[in-house]
C-alpha positions in Angstrom: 13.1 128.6 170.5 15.0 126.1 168.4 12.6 125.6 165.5 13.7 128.8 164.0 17.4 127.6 164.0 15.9 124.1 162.6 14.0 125.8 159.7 17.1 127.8 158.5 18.8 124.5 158.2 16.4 122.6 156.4 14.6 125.7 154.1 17.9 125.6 152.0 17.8 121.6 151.1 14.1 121.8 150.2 15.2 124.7 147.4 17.9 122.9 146.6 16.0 120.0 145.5 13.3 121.8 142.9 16.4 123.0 141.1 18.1 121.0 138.2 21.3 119.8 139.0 24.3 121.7 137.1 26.1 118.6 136.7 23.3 116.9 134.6 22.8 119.6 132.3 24.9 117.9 129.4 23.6 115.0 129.7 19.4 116.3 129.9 20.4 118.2 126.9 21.9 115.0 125.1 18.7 113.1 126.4 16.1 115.5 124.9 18.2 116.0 121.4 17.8 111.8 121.3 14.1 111.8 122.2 13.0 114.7 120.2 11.8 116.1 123.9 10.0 119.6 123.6 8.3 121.6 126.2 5.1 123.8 126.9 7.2 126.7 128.5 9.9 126.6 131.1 8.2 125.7 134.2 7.3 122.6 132.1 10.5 121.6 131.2 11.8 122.0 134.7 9.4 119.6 136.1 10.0 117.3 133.5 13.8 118.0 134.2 13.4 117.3 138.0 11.0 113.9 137.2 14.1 112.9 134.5 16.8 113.4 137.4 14.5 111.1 140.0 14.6 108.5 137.3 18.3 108.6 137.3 19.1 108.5 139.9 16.9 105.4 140.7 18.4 103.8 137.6 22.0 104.6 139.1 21.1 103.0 142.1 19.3 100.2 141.2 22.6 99.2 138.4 25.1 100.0 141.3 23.0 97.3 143.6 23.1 94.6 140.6 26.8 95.2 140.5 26.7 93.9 144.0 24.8 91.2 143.4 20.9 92.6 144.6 19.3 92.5 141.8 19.9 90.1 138.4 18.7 92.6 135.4 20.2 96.5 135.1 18.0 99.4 134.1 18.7 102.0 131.2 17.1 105.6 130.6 14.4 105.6 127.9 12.1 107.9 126.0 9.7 107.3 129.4 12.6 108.9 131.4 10.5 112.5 132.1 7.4 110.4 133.2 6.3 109.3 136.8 4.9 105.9 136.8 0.9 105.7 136.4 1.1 104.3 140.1 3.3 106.4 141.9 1.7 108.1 144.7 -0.9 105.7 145.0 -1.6 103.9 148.0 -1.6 100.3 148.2 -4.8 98.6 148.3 -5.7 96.6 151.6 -7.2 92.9 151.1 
């Protein structure tokens, strides 16, 4: 039976993911002071925490491949950066 040995590997990096990462917690708190960002509750803020730190990281990313030459325009954090994009999720429409 290995899929016992395979879920003990992988149930820590799925918990590890719907946490807030440590590192980030200056700069979420710096983020929210400039935005004026306020919360219903904690479970709220987490999510909204978790949504922020996608965005980031895809910001990072994308500015570290225009650096490179990939792209020709560099992103920034916003006032949006706690929001998922209307489309995400979706699937894409077939013609």
């Amino acid at each position: 039976m290995w899929w016992p040995t395979l879920l003990a590997l992988l149930v820590p990096v799925v918990v590890a993911q719907l946490h807030p990462e440590r590192e980030l917690d200056a700069q979420w708190d710096l983020w929210k002071k400039t935005y004026r960002k306020q919360y219903n509750g904690k479970a709220d803020e987490v999510t909204r925490r978790l949504i922020w730190e996608k965005n980031l990281k895809y910001i990072n990313t994308h500015n570290l491949e225009h650096a490179l030459g990939a792209h020709t325009f560099e992103l920034a954090m916003n006032h949006l950066g706690d929001m998922v994009s209307a489309t995400e999720g979706e699937t894409p429409v077939k013609r």
